[in-house]
C-alpha positions in Angstrom: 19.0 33.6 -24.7 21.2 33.9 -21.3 21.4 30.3 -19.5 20.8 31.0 -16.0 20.7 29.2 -12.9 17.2 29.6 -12.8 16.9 28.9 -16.2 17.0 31.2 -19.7 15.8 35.1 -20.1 16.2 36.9 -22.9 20.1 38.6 -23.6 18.1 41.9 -23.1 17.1 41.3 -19.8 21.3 40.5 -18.3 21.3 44.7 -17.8 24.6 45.8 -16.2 26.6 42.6 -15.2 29.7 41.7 -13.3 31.3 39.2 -15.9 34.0 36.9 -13.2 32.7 36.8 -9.7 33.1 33.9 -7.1 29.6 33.8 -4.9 30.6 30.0 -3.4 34.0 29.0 -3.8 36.4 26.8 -1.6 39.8 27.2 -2.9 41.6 26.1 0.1 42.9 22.6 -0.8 45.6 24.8 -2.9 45.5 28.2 -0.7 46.0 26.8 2.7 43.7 29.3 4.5 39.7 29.5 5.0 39.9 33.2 3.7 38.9 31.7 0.5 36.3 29.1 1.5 32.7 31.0 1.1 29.7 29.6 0.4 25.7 30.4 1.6 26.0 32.7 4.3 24.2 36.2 5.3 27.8 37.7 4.6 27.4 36.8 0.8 23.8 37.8 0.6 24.9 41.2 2.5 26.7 41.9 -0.3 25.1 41.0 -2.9 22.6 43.3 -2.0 24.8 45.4 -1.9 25.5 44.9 -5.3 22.3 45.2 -6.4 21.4 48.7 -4.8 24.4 49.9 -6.9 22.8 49.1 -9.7 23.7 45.7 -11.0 21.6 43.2 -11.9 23.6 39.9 -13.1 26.5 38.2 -12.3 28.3 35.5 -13.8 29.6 33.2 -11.5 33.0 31.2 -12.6 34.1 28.6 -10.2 34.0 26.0 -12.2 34.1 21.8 -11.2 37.7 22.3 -9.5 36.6 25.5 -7.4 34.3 24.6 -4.6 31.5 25.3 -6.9 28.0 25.0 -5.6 25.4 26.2 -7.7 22.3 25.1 -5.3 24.2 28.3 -3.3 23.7 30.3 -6.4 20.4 29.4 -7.0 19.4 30.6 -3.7 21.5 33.8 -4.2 19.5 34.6 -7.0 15.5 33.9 -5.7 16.3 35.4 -2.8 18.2 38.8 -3.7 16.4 39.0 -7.5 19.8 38.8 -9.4 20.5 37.2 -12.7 23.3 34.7 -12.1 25.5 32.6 -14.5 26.9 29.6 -13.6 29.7 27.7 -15.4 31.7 24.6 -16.2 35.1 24.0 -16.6 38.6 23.7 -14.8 40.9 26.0 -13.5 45.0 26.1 -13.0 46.4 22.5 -13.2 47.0 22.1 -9.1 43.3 22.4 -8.5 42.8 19.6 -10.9 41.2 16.4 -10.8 43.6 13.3 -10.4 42.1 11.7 -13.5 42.8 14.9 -16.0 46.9 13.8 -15.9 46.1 11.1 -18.6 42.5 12.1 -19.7 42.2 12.6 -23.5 40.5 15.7 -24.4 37.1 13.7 -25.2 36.9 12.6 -21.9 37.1 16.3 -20.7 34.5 17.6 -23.3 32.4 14.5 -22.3 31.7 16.3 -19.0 31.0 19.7 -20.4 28.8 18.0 -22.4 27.0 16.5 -19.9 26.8 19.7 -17.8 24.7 21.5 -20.9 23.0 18.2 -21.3 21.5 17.2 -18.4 22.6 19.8 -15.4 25.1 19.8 -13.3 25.0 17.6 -10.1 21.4 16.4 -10.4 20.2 19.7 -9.7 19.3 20.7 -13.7 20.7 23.5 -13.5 23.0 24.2 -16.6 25.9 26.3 -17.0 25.8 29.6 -19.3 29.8 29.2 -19.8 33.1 27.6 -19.7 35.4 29.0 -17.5 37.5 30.4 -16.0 39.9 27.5 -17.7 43.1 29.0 -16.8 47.1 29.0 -17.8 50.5 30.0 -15.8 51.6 33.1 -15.9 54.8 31.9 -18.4 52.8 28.9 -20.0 49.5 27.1 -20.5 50.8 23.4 -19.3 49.6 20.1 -21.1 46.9 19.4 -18.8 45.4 23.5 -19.0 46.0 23.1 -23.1 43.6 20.0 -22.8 40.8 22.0 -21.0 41.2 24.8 -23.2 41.4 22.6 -26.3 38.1 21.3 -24.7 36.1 24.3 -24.2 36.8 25.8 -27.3 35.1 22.5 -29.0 32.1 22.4 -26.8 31.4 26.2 -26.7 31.6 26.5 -30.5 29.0 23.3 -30.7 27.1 25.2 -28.0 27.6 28.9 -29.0 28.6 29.7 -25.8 31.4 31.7 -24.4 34.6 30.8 -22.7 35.9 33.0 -20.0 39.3 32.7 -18.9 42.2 32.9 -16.0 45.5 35.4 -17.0 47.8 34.6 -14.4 48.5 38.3 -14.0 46.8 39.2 -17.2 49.8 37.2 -19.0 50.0 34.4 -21.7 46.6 36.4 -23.3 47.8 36.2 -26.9 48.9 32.3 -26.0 45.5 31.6 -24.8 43.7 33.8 -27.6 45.7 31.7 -30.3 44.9 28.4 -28.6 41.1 28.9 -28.5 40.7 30.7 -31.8 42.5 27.5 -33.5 40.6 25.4 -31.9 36.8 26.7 -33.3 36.0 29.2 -31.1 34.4 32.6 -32.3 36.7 35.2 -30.9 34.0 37.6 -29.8 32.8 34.4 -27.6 36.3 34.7 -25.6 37.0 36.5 -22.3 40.3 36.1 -21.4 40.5 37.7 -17.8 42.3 39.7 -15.9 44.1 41.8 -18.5 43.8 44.5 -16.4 46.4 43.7 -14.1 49.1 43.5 -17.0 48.8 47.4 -16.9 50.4 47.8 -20.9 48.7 49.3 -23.5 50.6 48.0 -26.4 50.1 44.6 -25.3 46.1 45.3 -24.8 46.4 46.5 -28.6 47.6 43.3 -29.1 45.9 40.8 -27.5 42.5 42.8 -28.6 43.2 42.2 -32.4 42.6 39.0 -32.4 39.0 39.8 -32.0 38.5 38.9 -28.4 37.3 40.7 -25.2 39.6 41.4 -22.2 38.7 41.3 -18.8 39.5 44.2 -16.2 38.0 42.3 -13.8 40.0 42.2 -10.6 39.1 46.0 -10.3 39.0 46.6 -6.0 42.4 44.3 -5.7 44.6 47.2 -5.2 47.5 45.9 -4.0 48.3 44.1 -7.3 47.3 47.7 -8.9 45.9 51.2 -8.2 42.2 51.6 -9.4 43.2 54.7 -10.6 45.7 53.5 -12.8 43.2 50.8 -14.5 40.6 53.8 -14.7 43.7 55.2 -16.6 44.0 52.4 -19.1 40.6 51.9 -19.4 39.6 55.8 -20.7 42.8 55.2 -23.2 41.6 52.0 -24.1 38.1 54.1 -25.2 39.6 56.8 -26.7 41.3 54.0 -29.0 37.8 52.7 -30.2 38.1 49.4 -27.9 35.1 50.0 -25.4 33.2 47.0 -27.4 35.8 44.6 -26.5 36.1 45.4 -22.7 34.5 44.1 -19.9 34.2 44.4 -15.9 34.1 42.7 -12.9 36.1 42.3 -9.5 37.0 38.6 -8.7 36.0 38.4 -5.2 37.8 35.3 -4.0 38.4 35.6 -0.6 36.0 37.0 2.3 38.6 39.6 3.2 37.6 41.3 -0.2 34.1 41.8 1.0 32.7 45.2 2.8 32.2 43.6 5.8 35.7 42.4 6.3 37.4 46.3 4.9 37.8 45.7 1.6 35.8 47.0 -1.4 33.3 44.1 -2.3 31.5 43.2 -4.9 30.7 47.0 -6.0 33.9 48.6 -6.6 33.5 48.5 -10.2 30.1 50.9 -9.3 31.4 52.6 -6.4 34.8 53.4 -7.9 35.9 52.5 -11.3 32.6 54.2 -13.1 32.6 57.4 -11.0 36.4 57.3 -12.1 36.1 57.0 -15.7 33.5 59.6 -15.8 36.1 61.8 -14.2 38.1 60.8 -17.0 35.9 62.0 -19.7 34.5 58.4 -20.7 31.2 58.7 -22.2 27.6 57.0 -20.3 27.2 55.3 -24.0 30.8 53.3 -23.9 30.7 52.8 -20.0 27.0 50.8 -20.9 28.8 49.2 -23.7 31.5 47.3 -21.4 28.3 47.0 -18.7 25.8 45.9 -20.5 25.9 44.9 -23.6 29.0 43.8 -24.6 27.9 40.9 -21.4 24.0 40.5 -23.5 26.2 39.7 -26.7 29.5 37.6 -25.1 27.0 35.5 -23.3 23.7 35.3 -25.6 23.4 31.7 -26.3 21.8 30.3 -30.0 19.0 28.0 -28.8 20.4 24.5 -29.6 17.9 22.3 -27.2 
């Protein structure tokens, strides 16, 4: 089954899914700038349609307990537009965290997770269908980040859930791949995100034999990288037998992203990136793989309730 915010469906019912999305997010207290404060608003939902129409039908929604994260927003999102969405637990990078995680042990941190799957999250029972995006630096994973990944790898193997991850600039992968995986958790249950953006197919090799999936999931942000090129590394990636261990997305975190405000949205992933790797050759059978069902199994949760 698929935990959503309006409670479980079957894993074959997710369809094509964007896999690290931000729908109500405030990320301001670290950013400085109300470009990245969003929340329920007829820009979102404008988009979101827009999202839909292209042919999408869930989303999995990351901002986790450190992000702004509202799911009574997402909720709404969801009965009003007629998307699947996936909300999460977790914490991010260490300067969004919580005072109290500088001297936390790591039971106190799954404790909360816990309690999230247990008994919903904010008296609003709904419950998260992830951890994530727990994140590292882009030249380590500090003490406090290596407790809240030590943490979701023990409550997502009790739960049988995935953990999605942060990449600062798609680096520290095989760290964060070697920290989970020792730790209990399934390799096919891990996402670490944003590998795209590391633009090195060696290293994808790499960080993909440990058994875990890779995010290209900042696709649209194009002045870290060209689409084209990840359209590029993505047919290669095929060609080299991989397309079960990829998945997309575009990490909308700021409203300049959106449409609306001139950038690509929520969509470029189905407005760009698949029209792209059909260009390039990539079959309809491996771009469904990293749409849709590589999301049904990553996020298909053994009934433990």
């Amino acid at each position: 089954m698929i935990q959503t915010v309006t409670g479980k469906i079957p894993a074959t019912e997710l369809g094509v899914t964007m896999v690290h999305e931000h729908l109500s997010v405030n990320l301001a207290g670290v950013r400085h700038d109300e470009d990245s404060i969003f929340a329920y608003s007829q820009l979102v939902l404008d988009e979101l349609r827009r999202l839909k129409e292209a042919g999408v039908k869930s989303v999995v929604e990351v901002s986790c307990i450190d992000m702004g994260r509202n799911v009574e927003d997402l909720r709404s999102y969801s009965e009003e537009i007629g998307l699947n969405i996936i909300c999460s637990t977790g914490f991010y990078l260490e300067c969004f965290h919580p005072a109290w995680l500088k001297d936390a042990p790591v039971s106190k941190i799954e404790d909360v997770f816990r309690s999230e799957f247990g008994d919903g999250i904010d008296g609003t029972g709904i419950k998260p269908g992830v951890i994530g995006e727990v994140a590292g630096e882009k030249t380590q994973i500090t003490p406090r980040e290596l407790k809240v990944m030590e943490a979701a790898a023990h409550v997502a193997s009790e739960r049988g859930c995935a953990v999605t991850t942060h990449c600062q600039l798609g680096q520290q992968a095989p760290e964060q791949a070697e920290l989970l995986i020792s730790n209990g958790m399934n390799p096919e249950k891990v996402i670490l995100g944003h590998l795209d953006l590391a633009n090195d197919i060696d290293y994808y090799q790499r960080v993909l034999s440990y058994g875990v999936n890779i995010g290209f999931d900042t696709c649209g942000k194009v002045r870290y990288l060209a689409d084209e090129v990840r359209a590029d590394n993505l047919a290669k990636l095929v060609s080299l037998g991989y397309a079960g261990q990829v998945v997309l997305s575009t990490d909308i975190s700021r409203k300049s992203y959106m449409h609306a405000n001139g950038g690509y949205g929520y969509t470029d992933v189905m407005d760009r990136i698949v029209p792209m790797l059909r260009e390039r050759g990539v079959s309809e059978a491996a771009i469904n793989t990293m749409l849709i069902d590589n999301p049904a199994r990553i996020f298909d949760i053994e009934e433990t309730d």
